[in-house]
Structures are given as C-alpha cells and as structure tokens.
C-alpha positions in Angstrom: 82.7 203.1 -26.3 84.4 204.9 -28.7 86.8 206.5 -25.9 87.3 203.1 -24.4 89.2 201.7 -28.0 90.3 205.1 -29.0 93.4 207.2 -28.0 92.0 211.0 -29.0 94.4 213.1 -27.0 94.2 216.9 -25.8 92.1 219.1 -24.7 90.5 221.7 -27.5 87.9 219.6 -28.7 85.1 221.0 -31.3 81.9 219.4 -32.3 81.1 221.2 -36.0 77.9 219.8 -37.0 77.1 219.9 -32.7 73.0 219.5 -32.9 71.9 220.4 -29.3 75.4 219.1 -28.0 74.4 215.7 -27.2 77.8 214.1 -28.5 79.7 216.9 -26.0 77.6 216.0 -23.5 78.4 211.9 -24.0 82.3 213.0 -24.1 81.9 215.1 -20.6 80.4 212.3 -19.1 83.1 209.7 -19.7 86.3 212.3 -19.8 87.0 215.9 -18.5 89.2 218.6 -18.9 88.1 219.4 -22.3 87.5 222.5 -23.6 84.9 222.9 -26.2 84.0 224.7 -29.5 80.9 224.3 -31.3 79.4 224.6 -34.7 75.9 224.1 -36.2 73.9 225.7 -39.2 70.7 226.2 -36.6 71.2 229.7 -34.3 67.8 228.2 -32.4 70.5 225.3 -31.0 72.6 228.2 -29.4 71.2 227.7 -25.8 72.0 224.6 -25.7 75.3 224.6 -27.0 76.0 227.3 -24.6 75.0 225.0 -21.7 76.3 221.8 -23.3 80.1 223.5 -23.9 80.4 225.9 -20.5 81.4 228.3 -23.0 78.9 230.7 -24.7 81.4 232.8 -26.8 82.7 229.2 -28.5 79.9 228.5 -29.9 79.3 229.6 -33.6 76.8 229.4 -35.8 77.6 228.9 -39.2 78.7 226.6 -41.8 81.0 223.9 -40.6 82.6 223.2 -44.2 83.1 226.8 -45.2 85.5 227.1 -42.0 87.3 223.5 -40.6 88.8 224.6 -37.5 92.2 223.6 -36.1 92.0 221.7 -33.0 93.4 218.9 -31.2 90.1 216.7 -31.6 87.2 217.2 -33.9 84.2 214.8 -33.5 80.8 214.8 -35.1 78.1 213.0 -36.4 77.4 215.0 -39.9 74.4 214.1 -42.1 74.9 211.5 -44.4 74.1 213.5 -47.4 76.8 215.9 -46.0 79.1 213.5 -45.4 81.5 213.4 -48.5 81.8 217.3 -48.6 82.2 217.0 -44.8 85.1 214.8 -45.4 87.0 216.5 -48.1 86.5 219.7 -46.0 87.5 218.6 -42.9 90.5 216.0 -42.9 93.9 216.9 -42.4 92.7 219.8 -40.2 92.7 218.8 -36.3 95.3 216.3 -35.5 92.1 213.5 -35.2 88.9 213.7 -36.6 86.2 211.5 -35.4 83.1 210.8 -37.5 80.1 209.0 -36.9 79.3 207.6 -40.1 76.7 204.7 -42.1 79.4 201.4 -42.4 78.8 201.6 -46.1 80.4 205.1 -46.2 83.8 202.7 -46.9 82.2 201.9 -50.6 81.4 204.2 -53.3 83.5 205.9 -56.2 82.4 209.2 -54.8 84.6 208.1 -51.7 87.1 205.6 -52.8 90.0 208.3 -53.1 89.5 209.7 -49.6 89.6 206.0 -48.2 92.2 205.0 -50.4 94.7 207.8 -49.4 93.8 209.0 -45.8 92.3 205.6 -44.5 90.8 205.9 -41.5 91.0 203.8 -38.2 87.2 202.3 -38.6 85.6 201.6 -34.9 82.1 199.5 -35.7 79.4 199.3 -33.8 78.1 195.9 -33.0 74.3 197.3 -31.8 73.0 199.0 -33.9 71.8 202.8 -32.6 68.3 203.8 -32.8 68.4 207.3 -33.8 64.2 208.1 -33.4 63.9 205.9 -30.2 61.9 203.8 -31.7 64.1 200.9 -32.9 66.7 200.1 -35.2 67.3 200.2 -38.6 69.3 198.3 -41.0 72.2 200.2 -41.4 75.3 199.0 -39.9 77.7 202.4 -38.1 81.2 203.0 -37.3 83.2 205.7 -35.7 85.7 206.3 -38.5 89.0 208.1 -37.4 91.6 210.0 -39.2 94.9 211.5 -38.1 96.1 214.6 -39.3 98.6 212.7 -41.6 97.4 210.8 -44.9 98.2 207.4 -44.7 96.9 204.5 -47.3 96.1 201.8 -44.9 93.6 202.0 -41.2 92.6 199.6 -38.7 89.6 197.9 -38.0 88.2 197.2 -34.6 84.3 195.9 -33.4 83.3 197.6 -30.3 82.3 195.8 -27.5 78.4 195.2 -27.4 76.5 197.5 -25.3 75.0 195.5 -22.4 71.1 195.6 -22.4 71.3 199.1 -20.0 73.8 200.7 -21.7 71.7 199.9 -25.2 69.3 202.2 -23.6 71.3 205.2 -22.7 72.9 204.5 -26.2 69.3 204.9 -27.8 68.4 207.9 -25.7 71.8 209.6 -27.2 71.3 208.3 -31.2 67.5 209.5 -30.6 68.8 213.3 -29.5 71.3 213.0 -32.0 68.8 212.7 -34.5 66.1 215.0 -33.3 69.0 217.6 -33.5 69.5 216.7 -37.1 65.7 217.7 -38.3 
C-alpha cells in the first residue's frame, strides 16, 4: 500500500535490517527494475537474502548503523528498540528512507528533535498487521518517510484498508517479518 501513496523513485534500493528479505520480496512483487542491497546482523539469513535480492555479492552481513549506505531508496522495518539509534544513523543518507515504525514512535523526548527537524511524511496503517500470524495487537503502525533534506513540517496520510484477502497476504508478510526479527 505503501507504493500505491508513496512516490520512492530509482532503482538502488537497500533493505539494512532485511530479515529473510520478506520486505524485498513485497517491493518485487508490486514494482521491478530495482536493484537490491542487503543488510542484516544474522549471516544464517544469507541464503535467503541471496535468493530474495538476485544478487549474492550485495548482500552483507553486518551492522546496519555502523555503515548507512547511500542509495536512492532505503526501506526497513528495524526493531523497535533499535529504532531511535536507527534513525539518527540513518537519515539524511539515501535520498528516501522508508521505515516501518510503532505510530507512537511520533511521541517521546528521546525523539522529539528528530521529528521536530526532519519530519517525516507519516503513511498509517488502518489494519493493524499481525506480525506472529496469530492476530493483532494494540499498537497502531505507519510507514514514516524522510527525504534526504531536513525539513520541520511532514504529511499525514491513512492507507486505504486492506480488503479481507489482502489482510491475509498482509498477515503472512508482518508474520515473516517478525519471525526474521527473533
């Protein structure tokens, strides 16, 4: 949905905290012609970065806030306890960086002066994902945005509701999203 709203032009895309590539995988099916980098902590994910990517050789493992990466796009969905260092790491670097992110990452004084000087486009999704396949939580999400270029105010948009199939090929995702995570 995210790609429907969103305007994330050219083609050197990198997924730094990339799991077992389910988020590359999701962006393949619904746009090509991207070529893809890949970053995450875990070498046993390396297979299936490989596949996911078409690339072997850009795939790294490693820390993805030790070494941001230029690129046209950057998109991930971090852990939340990683998010802030994520963040301050990582903005500014490719011309857009798209983050998967708890709603409630907007509050806090920990992350008030990263909102209040590079405000992000915020992108919120009305169904909430199930991330374990076995139902929701309560935590509202968003796709926050941010172009290369600090700016003090973003947009807010609410993504169209899934219908009741696509809620379920947008559970299997959230679910592989977070079994890459553990």
């Amino acid at each position: 949905m995210l790609l429907e709203e969103c305007d994330l032009p050219g083609s050197r895309w990198i997924e730094p905290c990339a799991g077992d590539g389910s988020i590359i995988r999701a962006v393949n099916d619904a746009r090509s012609g991207i070529l893809w980098s890949a970053m995450e902590l875990r070498p046993e994910c390396r297979a299936d970065l490989a596949e996911a990517t078409g690339h072997p050789a850009r795939v790294t493992i490693g820390d993805s806030i030790e070494s941001p990466a230029r690129c046209d796009v950057a998109i991930t969905n971090p852990p939340f306890r990683l998010a802030l260092p994520f963040l301050r790491a990582w903005i500014g670097v490719p011309d857009r960086l798209a983050v998967l992110l708890r709603l409630n990452c907007l509050a806090g004084a920990a992350r008030a002066e990263i909102m209040r000087h590079t405000a992000p486009d915020v992108y919120v999704l009305p169904n909430r994902p199930s991330f374990t396949g076995a139902g929701t939580d309560s935590i509202d999400y968003a796709w926050f945005v941010w172009s290369r270029d600090p700016r003090e105010r973003g947009s807010l948009r609410v993504l169209r509701p899934l219908s009741r199939s696509e809620r379920q090929g947008s559970e299997d995702l959230a679910a592989r999203l977070y079994r890459g995570r553990q």
